[in-house]
N, C-alpha and C positions, 0 to 999 in steps of 0.2 A: 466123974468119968466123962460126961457131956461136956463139959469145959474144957476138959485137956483136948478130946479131940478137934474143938471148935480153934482150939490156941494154936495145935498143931497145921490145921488148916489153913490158919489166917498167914502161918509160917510159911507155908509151902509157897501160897498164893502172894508172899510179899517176895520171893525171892524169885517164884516164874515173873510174876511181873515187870521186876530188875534187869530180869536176864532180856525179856523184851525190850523193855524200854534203850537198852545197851546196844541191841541190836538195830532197833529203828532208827537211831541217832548215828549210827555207823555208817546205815543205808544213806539215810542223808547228808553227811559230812563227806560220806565217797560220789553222791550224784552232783554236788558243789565241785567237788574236784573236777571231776570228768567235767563236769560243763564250762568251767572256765579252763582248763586243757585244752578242750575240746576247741572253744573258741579261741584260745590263744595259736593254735598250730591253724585253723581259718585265715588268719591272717597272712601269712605267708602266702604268695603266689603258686608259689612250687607245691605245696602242699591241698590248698586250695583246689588246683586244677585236677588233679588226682582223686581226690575223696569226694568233690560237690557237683553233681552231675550237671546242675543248672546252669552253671559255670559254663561248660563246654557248648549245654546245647543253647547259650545266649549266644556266643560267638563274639565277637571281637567288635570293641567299640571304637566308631570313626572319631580320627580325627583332626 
């Protein structure tokens, strides 16, 4: 009897941990995204001026 439940357990516990582990990989494969997104729309001027506030309050460089 103490065995099946031990077996049963170790089942439960291998398939929450799957389900974890799917999901940390998710979180992180989605913050990769966003971040090089995120940087690649940076690039742009137009876009740049709009979303990076340091942008504005540096002001315009002489030249």
């Amino acid at each position: 009897m103490e065995q099946s439940e031990d077996f049963a357990y170790e089942q439960r516990f291998a398939r929450f941990s799957g389900r974890v582990e799917k999901m940390l990989m998710a979180i992180i494969v989605g913050g990769f995204i966003l971040l090089f997104l995120s940087q690649f729309l940076l690039s742009f001027d137009s876009f740049r001026h709009l979303f990076a506030v340091t942008v504005r309050l540096e002001g315009v460089a002489s030249q």
